[in-house]
C-alpha positions in Angstrom: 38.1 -61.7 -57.9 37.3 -59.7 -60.7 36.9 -60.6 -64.2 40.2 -58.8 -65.4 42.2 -60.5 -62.2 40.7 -63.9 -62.9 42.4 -64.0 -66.2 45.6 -63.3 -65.1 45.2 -65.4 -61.9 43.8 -68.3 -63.3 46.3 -68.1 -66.4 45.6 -70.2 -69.9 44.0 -73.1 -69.1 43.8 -72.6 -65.9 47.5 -73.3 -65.2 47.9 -71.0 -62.2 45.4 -72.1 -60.4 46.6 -75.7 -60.6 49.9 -74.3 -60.0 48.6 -72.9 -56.3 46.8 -76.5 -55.7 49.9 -78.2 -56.3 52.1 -76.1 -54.7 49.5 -75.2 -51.6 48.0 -78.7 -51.3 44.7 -76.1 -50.9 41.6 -77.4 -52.6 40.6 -74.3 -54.8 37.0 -74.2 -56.7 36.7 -71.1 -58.8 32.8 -70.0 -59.5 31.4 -70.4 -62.9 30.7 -67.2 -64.4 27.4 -65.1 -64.1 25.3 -63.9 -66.3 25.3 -60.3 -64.3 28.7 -59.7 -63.8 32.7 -60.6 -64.2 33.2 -61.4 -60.4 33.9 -64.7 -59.3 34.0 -66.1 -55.9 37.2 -68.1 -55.2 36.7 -71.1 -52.3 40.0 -72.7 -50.7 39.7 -75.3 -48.4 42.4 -77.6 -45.9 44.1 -77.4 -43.4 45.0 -74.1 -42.1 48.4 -74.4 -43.3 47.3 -75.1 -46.9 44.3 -72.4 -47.1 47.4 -69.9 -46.2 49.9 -70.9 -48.4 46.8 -71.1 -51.3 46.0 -67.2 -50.2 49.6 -66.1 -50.6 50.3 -67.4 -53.8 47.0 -65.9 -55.0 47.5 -62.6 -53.8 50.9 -63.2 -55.5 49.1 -63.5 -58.8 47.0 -60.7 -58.2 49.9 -58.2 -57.4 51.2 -59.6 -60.9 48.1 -59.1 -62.9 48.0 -55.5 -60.8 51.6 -54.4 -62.5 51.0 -56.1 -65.7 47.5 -54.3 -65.7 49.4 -50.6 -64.8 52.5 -51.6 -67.8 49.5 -51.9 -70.3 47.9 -49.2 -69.5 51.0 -47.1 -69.6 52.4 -48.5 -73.6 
């Protein structure tokens, strides 16, 4: 995920993430940053159920950060 993304997909404290864990039952580790660059690597693991329920609702979050990103760019 890119660096803009992960902000809006994580959310503050990482709230949205947790969200997807609880939600998903998914285990989701989020790379530290790196020192050359803003993309993270995102690893879910369960069962297959879980890892796809964990993939919607992040793609959810992405298509959200996505619109939000296009309504700040356009006021």
């Amino acid at each position: 995920m890119t660096g803009f993304f992960m902000g809006f997909g994580k959310g503050k404290g990482g709230s949205r993430i947790n969200r997807v864990r609880e939600e998903s039952g998914a285990q989701i580790e989020v790379e530290p940053h790196r020192d050359n660059g803003s993309d993270r690597i995102i690893t879910i693991s369960g069962t297959r159920e879980q890892i796809q329920a964990a993939q919607y609702l992040l793609q959810q979050c992405v298509r959200t950060s996505e619109a939000g990103r296009r309504y700040l760019s356009e006021h």
